[in-house]
Each structure stands twice: as structure tokens, then as C-alpha cells.
N, C-alpha and C positions, 0 to 999 in steps of 0.2 A: 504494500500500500504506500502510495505516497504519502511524504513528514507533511504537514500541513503547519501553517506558520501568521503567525498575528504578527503584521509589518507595522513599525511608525517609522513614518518618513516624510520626508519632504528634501527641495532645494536639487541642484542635482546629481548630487552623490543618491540621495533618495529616488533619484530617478533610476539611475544606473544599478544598483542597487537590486532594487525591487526588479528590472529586466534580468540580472545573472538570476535571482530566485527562481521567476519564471524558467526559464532558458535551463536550468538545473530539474527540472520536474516538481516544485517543491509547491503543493497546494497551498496558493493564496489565502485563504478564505478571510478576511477580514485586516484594509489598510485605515490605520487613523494617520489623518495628519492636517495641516493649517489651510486658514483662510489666506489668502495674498492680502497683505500691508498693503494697504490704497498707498501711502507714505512712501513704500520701501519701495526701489528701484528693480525690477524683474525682469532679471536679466538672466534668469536660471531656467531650467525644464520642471513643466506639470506636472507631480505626482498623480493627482486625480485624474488630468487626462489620459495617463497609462493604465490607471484603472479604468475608466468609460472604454477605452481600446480593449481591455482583454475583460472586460466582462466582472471587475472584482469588487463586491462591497467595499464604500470606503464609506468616514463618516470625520466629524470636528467634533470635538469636546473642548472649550474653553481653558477645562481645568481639571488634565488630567488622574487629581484625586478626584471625580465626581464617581458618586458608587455604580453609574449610568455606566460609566465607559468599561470599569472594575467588571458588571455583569456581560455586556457585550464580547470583552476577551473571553470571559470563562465560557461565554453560547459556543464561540467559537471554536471550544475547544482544541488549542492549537497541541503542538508537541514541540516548536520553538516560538520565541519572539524573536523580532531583531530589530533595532532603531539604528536607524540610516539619517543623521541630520535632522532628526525630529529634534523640536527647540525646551520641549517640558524634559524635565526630572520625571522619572517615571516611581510610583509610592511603591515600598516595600508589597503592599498587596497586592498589586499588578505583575511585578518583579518574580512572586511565588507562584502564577499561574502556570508557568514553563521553563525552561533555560533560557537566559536571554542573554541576548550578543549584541553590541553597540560596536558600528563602525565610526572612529575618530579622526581626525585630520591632520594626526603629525605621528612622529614615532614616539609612542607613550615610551616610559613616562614623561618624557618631556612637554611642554604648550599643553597639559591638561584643560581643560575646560573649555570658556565659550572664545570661537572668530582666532580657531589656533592658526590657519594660513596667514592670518595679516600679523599677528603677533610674532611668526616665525621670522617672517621680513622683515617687520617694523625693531625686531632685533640682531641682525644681521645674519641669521644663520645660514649656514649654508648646504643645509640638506632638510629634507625633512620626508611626510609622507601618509600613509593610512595604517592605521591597527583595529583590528579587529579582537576585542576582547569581552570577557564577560562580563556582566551585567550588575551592580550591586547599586545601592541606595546611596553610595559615597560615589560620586561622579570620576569617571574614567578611574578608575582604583580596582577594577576585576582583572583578572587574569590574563597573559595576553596569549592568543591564539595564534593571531599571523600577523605579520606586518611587510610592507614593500615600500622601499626607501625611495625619493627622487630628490634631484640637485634645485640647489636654488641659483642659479645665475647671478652675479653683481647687479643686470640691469633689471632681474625677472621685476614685472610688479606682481602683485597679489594677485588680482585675477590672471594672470599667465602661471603660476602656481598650481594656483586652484582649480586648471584646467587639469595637470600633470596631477592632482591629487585624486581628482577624481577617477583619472584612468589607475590610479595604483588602488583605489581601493574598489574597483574595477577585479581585480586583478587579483586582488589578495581575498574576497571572495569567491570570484570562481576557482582559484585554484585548493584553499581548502575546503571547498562546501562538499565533497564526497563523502571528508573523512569525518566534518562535522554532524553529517547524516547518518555517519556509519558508528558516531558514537566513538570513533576512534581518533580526532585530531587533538593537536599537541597541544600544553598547556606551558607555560612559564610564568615567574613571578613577577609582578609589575612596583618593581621598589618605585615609591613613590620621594623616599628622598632622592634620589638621581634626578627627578623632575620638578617640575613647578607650575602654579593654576595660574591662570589668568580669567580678568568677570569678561564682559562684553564691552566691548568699544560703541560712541557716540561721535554722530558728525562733530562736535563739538573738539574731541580728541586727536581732532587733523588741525588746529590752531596750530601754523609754524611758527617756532622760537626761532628767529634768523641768530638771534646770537649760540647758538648751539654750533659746535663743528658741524662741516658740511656733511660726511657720512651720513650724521644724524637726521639731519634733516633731508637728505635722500632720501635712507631708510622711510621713513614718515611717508614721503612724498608715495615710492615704491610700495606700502604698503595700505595706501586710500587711496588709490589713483584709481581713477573709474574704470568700470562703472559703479565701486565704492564712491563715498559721498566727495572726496579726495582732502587735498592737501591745502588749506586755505589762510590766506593773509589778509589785512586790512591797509588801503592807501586812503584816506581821506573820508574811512566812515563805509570804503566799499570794501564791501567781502570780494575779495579775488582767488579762484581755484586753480590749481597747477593741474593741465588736463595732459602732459608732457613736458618731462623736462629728462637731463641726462645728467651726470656730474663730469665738470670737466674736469681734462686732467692737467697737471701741473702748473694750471696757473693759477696768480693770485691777482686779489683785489687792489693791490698797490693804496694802500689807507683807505678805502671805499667804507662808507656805513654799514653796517649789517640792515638786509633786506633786500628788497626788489629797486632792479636800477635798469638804467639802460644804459648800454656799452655797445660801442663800432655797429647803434643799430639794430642788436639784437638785447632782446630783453633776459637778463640774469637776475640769479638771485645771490646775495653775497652773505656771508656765513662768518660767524663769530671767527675762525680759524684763517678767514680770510679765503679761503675756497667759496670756489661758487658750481651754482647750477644753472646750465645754460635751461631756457626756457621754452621750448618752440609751440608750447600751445596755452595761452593763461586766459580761461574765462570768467566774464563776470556776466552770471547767471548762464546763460544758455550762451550768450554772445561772445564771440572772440577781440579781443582784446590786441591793439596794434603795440607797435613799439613806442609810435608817435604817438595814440591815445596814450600809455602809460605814464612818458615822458610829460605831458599834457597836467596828468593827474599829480606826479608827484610834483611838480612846476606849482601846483594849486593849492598844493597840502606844505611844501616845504619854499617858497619863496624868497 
């Protein structure tokens, strides 16, 4: 008989995801997962529309302790659960209805917790990836199953990441989903002092500090840069977003202020350390932003 499995997911590791289940023989029967953020930028794939495609009860619960959702898993009588990028803590009650497996987005124990690809850039790292582990009431702290590593480039940004993440965990369930059917895949220990939590990041959290080394404020830039909310400064009361920029190399600002300037032209931003980041795309709101507009602005703000 096929394992039958109670999915939460969402975003699109949850899409991919929930297809290897499929694609594995592993009976659906019941997907919970989110309303789309009117707010949040969607730029990801449909859970629900891969459920309308293949035929599978899905449903939303607000708040996954509701006893509504708690009786809905147990109808379902699954033989696993698995959360794929679902954004609720799932209650010890829910937890004991099956074995449960949460796919993560770096290589535990490291970037535990919430928006680990942007935290992995936003701190220089330079590899990161998916883990697939079990399940407990202490967030990403279960066992680890499997995991598949990918590089982070100097210039990757977050969403170029999070593309490579989502094929590795891709990848790292299809590859042990036989032996976790067959009751026989590997376990290891997930020391959580080797790693560290992070909460959730807000547009607000892309404020550049120009007087920061340049790295840093790369890293930042690299790890909001859309279709994340991105990397943003103020000239004169205007919010300006870094929509592209690159770090350049070896040169300096020659005594320039920290901040946004324009140089030979082209618009940079100049950093505590005296590095800068060349700029080749800065909008304010939807609209692009000239060199001469900029020059324009700072002209009106600094006179």
C-alpha cells in the first residue's frame, strides 16, 4: 500500500516538494498551507495550484493550534507528515499524529530558524543548502536525515540562492525518500551548539548604514535585493532602493562622505572603509533613478 502523508507547505521549496512526494508514489491525502500576503511580493510557485492540478484536498487554518486542523490530520490518517516552508510552529499535538520531517534552508545546525537564505548572505557565508530533519516542538532541533550542500558566490544575491536551495532540497528528498518509506534512512545528531537561530527579517532591516565597511553593506544589499523588499537609503526624506549594484574593486573614495554620490557619472555608494558600490540600478518606488536626478537630489539636500 502506498505511505500516505499530511503535507504543510507553501512558497517554492513547498512546491517542489510536494511534486518529488507525488513523483515518489507517496498518497497525498490532505495539504495545509497559506493565504498569499496581499502585502508580500509573489514571486514564488502555488502550492494550492498543484493541489487543484493533481486532485488533493488542501485547506488554511489561521492558527495552526486550532483543534479544527489537530482533527482534520488525524481524518487523514496519514503515516508521515512533512512541512516544506510552511511558516506556523507546528503544536506538540499535531507533531504526535505521525513522524514528521521539516525541510530547512541551510545546513543545520547552522541559520536555524526563520529567512535562513538571506541570513546566510546577509552574513557572508559561503556555502550553505537544505536539510531535511525530524520534527520536534523546538524549531529545526530534530535529527538530521539528509542534507545537500550549494556554494554561495561573492556576487550571489538571495534570491539567486534560493533558487540553488530549492533544487538541493529538491534533491535531498528525492534521493532519501525510498529509504524514509522503507523505515530504513539515516539519522544523525543535530548539535545545536555548532549553530545559531535567527527571528524573521522586516523591510525595515534593509536600512543601509553607509558608514559600515563596504563588504557589509554589500552583504545587506546581496541579501534584500529583489524581489526581496531590498537594500534602502534616504536622500532628502526619499526612501531610495539599491535594485543592482556590484562592489568595486580596489578603489577608494579619496575622503568622499559615506553614502550615495555620484562619481565620473555613474552613481556609487561610498562606505565607512572608504570602498564603494558601484550602482547600476537605484529606484525610488517603482521609478529609476538617473545619475543626474541623484546629483539633482543630493544638490537639494546638501547645498
Amino acid at each position: 500500500m502506498k505511505a500516505r502523508a499530511v503535507v504543510f507547505a507553501y512558497h517554492e521549496v513547498g512546491v517542489r516538494c510536494l511534486k518529488v512526494l507525488l513523483a515518489g508514489g507517496v498518497d497525498v491525502a490532505l495539504v495545509l498551507t497559506h493565504d498569499d500576503d496581499p502585502a508580500e511580493n509573489i514571486w514564488y510557485g502555488s502550492v494550492r495550484a498543484v493541489c487543484r492540478e493533481h486532485g488533493i484536498a488542501n485547506a488554511v487554518y489561521a492558527d495552526p493550534a486550532d483543534p479544527a486542523l489537530l482533527e482534520a490530520v488525524r481524518a487523514a490518517q496519514p503515516d508521515f507528515l512533512f512541512s516544506f516552508y510552511y511558516r506556523h510552529l507546528l503544536p506538540a499535538a499535531v507533531l504526535a499524529v505521525a513522524p514528521a520531517y521539516n525541510m530547512h534552508g541551510s545546513l543545520l545546525p547552522k541559520f536555524r530558524g526563520r529567512t535562513p537564505v538571506n541570513w546566510a548572505v546577509l552574513h557572508g557565508a559561503d556555502r550553505t543548502g537544505a536539510t531535511l530533519h525530524e520534527m520536534t516542538v523546538k524549531p529545526d532541533a530534530g535529527a538530521i536525515v539528509a542534507q545537500t550542500a550549494v556554494p554561495i558566490l561573492p556576487d550571489d544575491t538571495a534570491f539567486e540562492v534560493f533558487g540553488k536551495v530549492t533544487v538541493a532540497a529538491e534533491q535531498t528528498l528525492w534521493g532519501v525518500l525510498p529509504a524514509l518509506l522503507a523505515g530504513t534512512a539515516p539519522r544523525r545528531g543535530n548539535d545545536l551548539r555548532q549553530g545559531s537561530y535567527f527571528g524573521g527579517r522586516r523591510p525595515a532591516d534593509g536600512r543601509i548604514d553607509w558608514r559600515a565597511d563596504a563588504q557589509m553593506v554589500y552583504n545587506l544589499y546581496r541579501a534584500v535585493a529583489p524581489p526581496y523588499p531590498g537594500a534602502h537609503t534616504e536622500v532628502g526624506g526619499v526612501t531610495l532602493t539599491l535594485a543592482r549594484a556590484r562592489l568595486l574593486p580596489g578603489r577608494l573614495a579619496s575622503g568622499m562622505a559615506p553614502g550615495l554620490a555620484v562619481l565620473d557619472g555613474q552613481i556609487v555608494g561610498v562606505c565607512g572603509d572608504q570602498r564603494m558600490l558601484a550602482i547600476s540600478s537605484l529606484l525610488d518606488g517603482a521609478a529609476e533613478v538617473s545619475p543626474q536626478q541623484l546629483q539633482t537630489m543630493l544638490t537639494r539636500n546638501h547645498p
